[in-house]
Every structure is written in structure tokens, then in C-alpha cells.
Rosetta silent file (secondary structure, phi, psi, omega in degrees, C-alpha in Angstrom):
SEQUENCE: XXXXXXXXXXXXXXXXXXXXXXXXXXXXXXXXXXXXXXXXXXXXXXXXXXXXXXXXXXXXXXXXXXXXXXXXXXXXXXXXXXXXXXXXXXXXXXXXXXXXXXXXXXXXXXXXXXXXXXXXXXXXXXXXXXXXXXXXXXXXXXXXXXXXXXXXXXXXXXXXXXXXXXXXXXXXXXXXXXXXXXXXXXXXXX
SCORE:     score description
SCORE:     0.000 S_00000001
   1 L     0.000  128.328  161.531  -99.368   77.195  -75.991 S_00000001
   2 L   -50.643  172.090 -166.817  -97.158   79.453  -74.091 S_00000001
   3 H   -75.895  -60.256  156.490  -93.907   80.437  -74.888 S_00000001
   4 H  -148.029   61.721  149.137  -92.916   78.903  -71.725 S_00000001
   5 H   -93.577    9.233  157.071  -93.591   75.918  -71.725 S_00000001
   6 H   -60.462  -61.650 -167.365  -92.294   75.424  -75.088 S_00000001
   7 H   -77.614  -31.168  144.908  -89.411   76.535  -74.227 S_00000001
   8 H   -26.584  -59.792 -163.801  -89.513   73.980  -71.155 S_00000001
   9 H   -56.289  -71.366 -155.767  -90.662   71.598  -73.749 S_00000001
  10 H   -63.614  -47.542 -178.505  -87.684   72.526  -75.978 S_00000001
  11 H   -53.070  -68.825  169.069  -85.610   73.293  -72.965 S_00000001
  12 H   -34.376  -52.382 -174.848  -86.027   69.901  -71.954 S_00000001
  13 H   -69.470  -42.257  171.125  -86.036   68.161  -74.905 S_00000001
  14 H   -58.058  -50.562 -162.700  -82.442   70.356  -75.823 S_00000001
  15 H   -57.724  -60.394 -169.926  -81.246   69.145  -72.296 S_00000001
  16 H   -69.823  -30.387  169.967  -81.892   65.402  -72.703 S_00000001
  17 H   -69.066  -51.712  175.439  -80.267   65.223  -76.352 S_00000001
  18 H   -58.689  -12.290  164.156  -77.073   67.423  -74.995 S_00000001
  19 H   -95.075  -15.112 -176.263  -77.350   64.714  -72.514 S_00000001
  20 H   -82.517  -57.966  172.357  -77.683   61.515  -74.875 S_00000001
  21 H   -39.624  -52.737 -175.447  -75.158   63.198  -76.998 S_00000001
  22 H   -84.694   11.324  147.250  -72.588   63.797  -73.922 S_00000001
  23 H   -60.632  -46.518 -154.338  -73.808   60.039  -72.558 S_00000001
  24 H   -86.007  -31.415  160.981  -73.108   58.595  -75.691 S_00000001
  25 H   -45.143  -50.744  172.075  -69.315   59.176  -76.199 S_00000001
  26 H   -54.787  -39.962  162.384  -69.010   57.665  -73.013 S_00000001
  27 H   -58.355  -15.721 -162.019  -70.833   54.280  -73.958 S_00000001
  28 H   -98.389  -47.932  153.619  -68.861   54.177  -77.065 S_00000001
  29 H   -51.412  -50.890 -177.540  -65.477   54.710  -74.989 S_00000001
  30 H   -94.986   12.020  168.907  -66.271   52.230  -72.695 S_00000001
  31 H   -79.774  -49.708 -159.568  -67.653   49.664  -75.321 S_00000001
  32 H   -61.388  -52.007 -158.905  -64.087   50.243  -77.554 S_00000001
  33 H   -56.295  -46.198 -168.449  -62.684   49.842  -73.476 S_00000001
  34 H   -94.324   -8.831  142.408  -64.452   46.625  -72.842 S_00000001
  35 H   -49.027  -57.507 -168.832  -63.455   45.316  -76.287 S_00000001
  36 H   -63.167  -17.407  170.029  -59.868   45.910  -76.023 S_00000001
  37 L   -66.829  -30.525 -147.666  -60.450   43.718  -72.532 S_00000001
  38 H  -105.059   -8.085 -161.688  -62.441   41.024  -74.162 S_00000001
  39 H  -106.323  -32.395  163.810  -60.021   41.023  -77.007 S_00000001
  40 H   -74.671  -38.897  155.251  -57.173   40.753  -74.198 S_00000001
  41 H   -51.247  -72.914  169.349  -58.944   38.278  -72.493 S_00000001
  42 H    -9.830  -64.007  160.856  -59.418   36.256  -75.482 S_00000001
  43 H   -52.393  -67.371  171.624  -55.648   36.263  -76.319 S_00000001
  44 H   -38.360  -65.563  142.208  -54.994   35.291  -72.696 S_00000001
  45 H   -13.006 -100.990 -175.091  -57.439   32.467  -73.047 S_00000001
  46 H   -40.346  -49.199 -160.795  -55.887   31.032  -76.630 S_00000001
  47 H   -73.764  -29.314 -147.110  -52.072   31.892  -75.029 S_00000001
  48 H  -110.224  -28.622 -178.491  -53.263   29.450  -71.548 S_00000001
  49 H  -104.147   14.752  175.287  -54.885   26.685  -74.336 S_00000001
  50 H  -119.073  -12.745  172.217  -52.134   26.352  -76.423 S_00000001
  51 H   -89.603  -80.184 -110.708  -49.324   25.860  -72.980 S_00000001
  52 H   -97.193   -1.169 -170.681  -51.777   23.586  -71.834 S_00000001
  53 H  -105.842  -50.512  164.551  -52.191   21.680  -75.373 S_00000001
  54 H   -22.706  -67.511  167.218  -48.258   21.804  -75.030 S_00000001
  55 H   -66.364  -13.042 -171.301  -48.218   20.131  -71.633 S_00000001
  56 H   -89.244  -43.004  160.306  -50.391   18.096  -72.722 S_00000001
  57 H   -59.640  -52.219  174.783  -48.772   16.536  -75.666 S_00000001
  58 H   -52.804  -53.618  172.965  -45.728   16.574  -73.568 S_00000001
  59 H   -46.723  -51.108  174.422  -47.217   14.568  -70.900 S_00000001
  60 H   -66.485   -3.859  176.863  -48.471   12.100  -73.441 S_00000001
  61 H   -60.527  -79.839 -167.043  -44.767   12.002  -74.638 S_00000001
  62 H   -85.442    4.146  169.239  -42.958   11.154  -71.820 S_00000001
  63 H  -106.617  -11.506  151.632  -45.338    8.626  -70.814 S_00000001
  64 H   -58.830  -46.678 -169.848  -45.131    6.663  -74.367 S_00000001
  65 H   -65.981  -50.943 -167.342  -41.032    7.234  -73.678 S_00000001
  66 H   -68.764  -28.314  176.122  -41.715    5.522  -69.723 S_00000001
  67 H   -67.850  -92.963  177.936  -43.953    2.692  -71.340 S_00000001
  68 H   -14.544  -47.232 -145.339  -41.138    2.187  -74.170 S_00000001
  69 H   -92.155  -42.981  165.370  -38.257    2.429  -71.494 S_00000001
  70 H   -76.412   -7.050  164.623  -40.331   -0.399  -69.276 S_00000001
  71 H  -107.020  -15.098  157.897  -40.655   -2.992  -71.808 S_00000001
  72 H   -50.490  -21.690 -155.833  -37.127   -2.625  -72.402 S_00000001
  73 H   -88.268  -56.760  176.891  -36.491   -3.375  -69.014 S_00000001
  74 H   -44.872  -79.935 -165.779  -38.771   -6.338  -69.342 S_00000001
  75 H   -54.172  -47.353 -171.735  -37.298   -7.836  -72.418 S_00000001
  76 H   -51.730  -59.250  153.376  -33.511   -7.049  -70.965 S_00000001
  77 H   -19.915  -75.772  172.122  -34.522   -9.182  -68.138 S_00000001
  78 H   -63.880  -44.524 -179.541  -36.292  -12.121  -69.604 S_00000001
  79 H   -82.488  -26.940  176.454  -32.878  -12.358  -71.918 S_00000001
  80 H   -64.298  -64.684 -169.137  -30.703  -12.028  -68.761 S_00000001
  81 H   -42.878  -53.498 -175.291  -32.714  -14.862  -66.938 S_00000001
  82 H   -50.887  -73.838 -172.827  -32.563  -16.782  -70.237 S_00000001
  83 H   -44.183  -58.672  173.375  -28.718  -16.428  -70.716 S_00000001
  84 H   -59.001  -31.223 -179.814  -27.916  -17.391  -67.168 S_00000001
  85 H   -85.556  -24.048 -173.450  -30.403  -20.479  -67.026 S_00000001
  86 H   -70.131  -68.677  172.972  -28.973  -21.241  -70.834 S_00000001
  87 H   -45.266  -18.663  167.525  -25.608  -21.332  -69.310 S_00000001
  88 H  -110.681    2.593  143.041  -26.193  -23.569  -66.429 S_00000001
  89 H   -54.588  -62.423 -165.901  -28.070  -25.909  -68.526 S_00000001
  90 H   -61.407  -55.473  177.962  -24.720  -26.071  -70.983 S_00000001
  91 L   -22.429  -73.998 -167.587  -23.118  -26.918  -67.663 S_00000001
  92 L   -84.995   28.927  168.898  -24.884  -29.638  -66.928 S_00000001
  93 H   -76.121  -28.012  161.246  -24.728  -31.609  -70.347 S_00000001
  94 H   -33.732  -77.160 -143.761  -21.576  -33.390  -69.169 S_00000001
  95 H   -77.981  -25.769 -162.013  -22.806  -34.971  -66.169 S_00000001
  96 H   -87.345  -20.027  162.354  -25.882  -35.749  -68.253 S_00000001
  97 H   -54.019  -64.602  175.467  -23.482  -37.849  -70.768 S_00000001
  98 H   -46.762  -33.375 -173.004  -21.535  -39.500  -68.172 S_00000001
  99 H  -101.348   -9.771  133.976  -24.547  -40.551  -66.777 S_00000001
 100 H   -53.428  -73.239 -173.360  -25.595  -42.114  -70.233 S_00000001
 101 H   -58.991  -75.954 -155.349  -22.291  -43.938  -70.637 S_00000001
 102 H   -57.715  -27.606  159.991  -22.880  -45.165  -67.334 S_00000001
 103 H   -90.761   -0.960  155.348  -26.187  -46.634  -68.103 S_00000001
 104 H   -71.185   -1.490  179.429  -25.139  -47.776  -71.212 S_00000001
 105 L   -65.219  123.413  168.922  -22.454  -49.852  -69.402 S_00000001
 106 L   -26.658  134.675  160.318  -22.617  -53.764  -70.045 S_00000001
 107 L   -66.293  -27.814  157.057  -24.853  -55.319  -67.004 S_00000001
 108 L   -49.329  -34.718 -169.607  -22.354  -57.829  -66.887 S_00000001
 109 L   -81.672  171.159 -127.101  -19.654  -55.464  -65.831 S_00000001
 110 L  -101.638  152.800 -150.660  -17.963  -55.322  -62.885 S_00000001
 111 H   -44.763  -65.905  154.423  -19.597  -53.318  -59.548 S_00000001
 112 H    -2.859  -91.032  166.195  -16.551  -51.341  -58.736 S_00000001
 113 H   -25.049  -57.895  168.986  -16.114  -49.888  -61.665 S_00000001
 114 H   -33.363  -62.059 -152.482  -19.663  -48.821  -61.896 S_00000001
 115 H   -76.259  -51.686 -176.596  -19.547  -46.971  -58.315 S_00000001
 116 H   -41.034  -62.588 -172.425  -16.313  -45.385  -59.545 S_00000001
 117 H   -48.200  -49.918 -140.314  -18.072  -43.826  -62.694 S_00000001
 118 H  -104.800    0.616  123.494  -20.996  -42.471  -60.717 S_00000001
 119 H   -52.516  -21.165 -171.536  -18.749  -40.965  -58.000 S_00000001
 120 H   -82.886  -47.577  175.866  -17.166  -39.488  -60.804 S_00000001
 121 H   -48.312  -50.899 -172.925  -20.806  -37.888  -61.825 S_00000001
 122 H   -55.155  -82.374  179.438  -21.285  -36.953  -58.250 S_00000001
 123 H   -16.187  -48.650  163.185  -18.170  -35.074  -58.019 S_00000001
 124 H   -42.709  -77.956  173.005  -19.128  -33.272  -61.266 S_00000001
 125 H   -21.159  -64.528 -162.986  -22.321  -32.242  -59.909 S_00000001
 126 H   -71.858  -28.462 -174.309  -21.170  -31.167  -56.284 S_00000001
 127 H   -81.700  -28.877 -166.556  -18.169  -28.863  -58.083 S_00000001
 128 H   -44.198  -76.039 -172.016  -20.834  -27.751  -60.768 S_00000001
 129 H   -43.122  -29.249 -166.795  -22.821  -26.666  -57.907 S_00000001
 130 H   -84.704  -32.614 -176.653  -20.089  -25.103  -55.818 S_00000001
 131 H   -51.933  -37.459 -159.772  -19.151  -23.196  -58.680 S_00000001
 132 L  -102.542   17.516  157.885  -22.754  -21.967  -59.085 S_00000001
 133 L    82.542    7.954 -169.015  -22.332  -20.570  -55.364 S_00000001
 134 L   -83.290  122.183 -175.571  -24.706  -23.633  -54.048 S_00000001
 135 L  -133.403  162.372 -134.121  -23.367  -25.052  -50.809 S_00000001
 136 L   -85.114  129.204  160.865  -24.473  -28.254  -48.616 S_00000001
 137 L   -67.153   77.349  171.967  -26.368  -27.191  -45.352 S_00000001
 138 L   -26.829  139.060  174.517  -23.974  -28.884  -42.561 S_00000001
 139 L  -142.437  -74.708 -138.135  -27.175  -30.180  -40.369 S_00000001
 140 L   -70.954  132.557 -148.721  -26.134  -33.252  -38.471 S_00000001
 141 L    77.141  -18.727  159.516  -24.957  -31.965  -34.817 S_00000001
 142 L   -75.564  174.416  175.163  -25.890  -28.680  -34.830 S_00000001
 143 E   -86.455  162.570 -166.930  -29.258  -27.414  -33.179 S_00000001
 144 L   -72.767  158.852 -171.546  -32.169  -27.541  -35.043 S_00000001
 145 L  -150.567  134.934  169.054  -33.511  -24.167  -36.856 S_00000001
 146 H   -58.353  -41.823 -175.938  -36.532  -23.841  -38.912 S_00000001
 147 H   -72.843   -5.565 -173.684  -35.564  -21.884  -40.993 S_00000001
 148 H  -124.113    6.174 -159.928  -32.984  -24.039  -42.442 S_00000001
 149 E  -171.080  126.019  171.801  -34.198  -27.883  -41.372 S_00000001
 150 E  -107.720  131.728 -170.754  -37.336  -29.634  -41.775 S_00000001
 151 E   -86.720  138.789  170.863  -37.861  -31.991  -38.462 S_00000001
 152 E  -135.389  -24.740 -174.388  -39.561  -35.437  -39.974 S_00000001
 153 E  -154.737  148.158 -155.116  -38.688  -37.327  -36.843 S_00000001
 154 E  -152.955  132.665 -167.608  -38.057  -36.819  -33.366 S_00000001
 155 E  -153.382  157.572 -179.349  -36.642  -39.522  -31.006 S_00000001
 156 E   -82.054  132.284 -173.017  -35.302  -40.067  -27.705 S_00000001
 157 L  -147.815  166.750  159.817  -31.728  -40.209  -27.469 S_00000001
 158 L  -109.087  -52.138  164.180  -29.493  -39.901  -24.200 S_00000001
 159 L   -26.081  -32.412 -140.524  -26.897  -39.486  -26.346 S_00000001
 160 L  -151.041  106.557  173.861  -27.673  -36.351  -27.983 S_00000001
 161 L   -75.882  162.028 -156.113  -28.802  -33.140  -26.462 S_00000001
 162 L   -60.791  138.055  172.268  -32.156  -31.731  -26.597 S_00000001
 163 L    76.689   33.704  169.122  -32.993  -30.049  -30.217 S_00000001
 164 E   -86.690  124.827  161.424  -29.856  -31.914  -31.563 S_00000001
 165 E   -76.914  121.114 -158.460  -29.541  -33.044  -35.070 S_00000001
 166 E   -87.878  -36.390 -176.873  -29.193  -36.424  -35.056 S_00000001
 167 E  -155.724  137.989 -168.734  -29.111  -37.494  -38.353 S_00000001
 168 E   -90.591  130.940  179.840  -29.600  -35.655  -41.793 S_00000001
 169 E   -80.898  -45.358 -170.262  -32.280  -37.449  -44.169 S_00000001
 170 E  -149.103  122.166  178.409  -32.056  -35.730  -47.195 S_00000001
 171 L   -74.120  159.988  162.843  -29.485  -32.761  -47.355 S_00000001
 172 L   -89.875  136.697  173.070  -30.199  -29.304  -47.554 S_00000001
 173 L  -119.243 -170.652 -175.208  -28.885  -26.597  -49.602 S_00000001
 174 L  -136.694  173.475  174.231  -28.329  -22.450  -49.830 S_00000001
 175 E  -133.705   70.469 -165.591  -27.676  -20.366  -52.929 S_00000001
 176 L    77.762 -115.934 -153.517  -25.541  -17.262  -50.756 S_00000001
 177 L  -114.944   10.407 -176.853  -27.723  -16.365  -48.313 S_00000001
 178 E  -111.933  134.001 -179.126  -31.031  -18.046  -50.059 S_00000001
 179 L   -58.340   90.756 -145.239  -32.449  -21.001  -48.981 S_00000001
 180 L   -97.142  -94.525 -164.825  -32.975  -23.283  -52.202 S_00000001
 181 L  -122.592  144.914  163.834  -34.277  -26.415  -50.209 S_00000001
 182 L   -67.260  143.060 -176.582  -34.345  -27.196  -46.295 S_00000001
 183 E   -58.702  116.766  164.039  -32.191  -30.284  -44.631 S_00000001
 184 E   -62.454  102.273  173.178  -34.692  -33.185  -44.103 S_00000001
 185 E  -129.911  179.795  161.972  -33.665  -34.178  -40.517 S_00000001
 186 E  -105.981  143.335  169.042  -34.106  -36.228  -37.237 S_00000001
 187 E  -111.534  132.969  173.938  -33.987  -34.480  -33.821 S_00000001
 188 E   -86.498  130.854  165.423  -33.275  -35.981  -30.380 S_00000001
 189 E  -121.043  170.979 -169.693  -35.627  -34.965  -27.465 S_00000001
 190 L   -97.165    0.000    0.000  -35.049  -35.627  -24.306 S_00000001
């Protein structure tokens, strides 16, 4: 073989190892380079899943505390409603005595007497009620309104102008500004 293409040979063969050689620091730099990224990443990663395991636990937190906080609310309620209906209940344990003794009254006895007691029950009742903010829907003479008076009958009057309440059947009451039951009335048409 000639000398050169041996030394081609060699020349070559020198050239690509002085090139593998100076190639290969560089893969080796940018392997340790793309570690210390992947190794940075990594950390980044674990730091982003442990706030988010955080928030997460938090979240589940304050919505056990908002659960908790709404059957308190509940129960708080339910004992208010209770207390107030307990209390207007005790109220009306008088009137429900008086209204014993009055049927326990001798049949014999005398009429008067009777009517007296069970005005006296009424009376009870009506302050009971007023006390309890319920008050008597005035109906008979004003005009009629739906929202407050149920029409059951409707008659011709001269007397009486049209949509007039003529006569109240069964009164109506309010509780403030709420409408417990409407005034059973009659109204004159013309």
C-alpha cells in the first residue's frame, strides 16, 4: 500500500477520533446541562404538586367548615321556630282552661252567665292575638280588594256602591304586613 494513502487512512482515521474526542466533551456537557434542567424541572414539578396538594386539602377544609357552619344555621333555626311556636302555645293554655270550665259548667245554669264567660275567652283570644301583632281586616264598607277579601256573594244593592263591602262573612286577618287568612265577604253590584 502506499504511504499515502495510509497516511489518508491514518490521516483520516486520526481526524475522526480528534473529532469524536472534541465531540464528545460536548455531549457530556450538554447531557450534565440537560440533567441539571431535568433535575430543575423535576423540583419545579414536586414544588407545583405539593401547593396544589395544599390547596387542595385547604379547599376540602373550608368546605367541611361551610357544611359544619350550615347545619348550624339549620339547627339554630328549627330551635328558634320551636321556641317561638312553644311560646305561643304556653299562651294559649289559659283560654284553653277557661274554655274547659266553661264546658264543664252545670247545663242547668243560667244563659247569661254562660255568654259572659265566653266573652271573657273571646277577649283573651283577641288581646292574645293583638299582642302577637295579628290584627282584624276592617272589610265591611270599604271596596273590595283581592288581595285581602274573598267575594262568596255578590248582590244587588241600591244602597251600596258598586264593589262595596256589604257585609263581612267570616273575618279576615294580617300578621304586619302578611296576610294570614282573607275576609270572607259579600259585595254589592250595581
Amino acid at each position: 500500500m502506499p504511504d499515502h494513502l495510509e497516511n489518508d487512512d491514518t490521516g483520516q482515521a486520526g481526524a475522526s477520533a480528534d473529532a469524536a474526542v472534541s465531540e464528545a466533551p460536548a455531549d457530556v456537557s450538554a447531557e450534565a446541562a440537560g440533567g441539571h434542567a431535568s433535575a430543575a424541572k423535576a423540583d419545579g414539578l414536586d414544588e407545583l404538586r405539593h401547593e396544589k396538594d395544599a390547596l387542595q386539602d385547604r379547599l376540602l377544609r373550608v368546605a367541611a367548615e361551610f357544611e359544619n357552619y350550615r347545619k348550624r344555621v339549620d339547627r339554630d333555626r328549627r330551635d328558634q321556630a320551636e321556641a317561638a311556636l312553644a311560646t305561643a302555645l304556653e299562651d294559649l293554655l289559659p283560654i284553653i282552661d277557661n274554655l274547659e270550665l266553661a264546658l264543664d259548667a252545670p247545663v242547668g245554669s243560667d244563659a247569661e252567665v254562660y255568654r259572659k264567660g265566653v266573652e271573657l275567652i273571646y277577649q283573651q283570644m283577641t288581646e292574645l292575638l293583638r299582642k302577637r301583632g295579628v290584627r282584624p281586616i276592617e272589610a265591611v264598607g270599604a271596596d273590595f280588594d283581592p288581595h285581602i277579601h274573598q267575594a262568596v256573594v255578590h248582590e244587588v244593592s241600591s244602597t251600596h256602591r258598586e264593589g262595596e263591602v256589604m257585609a263581612e262573612l267570616r273575618r279576615g286577618y294580617m300578621l304586619g304586613e302578611r296576610l294570614l287568612r282573607p275576609a270572607m265577604v259579600k259585595v254589592a253590584k250595581a
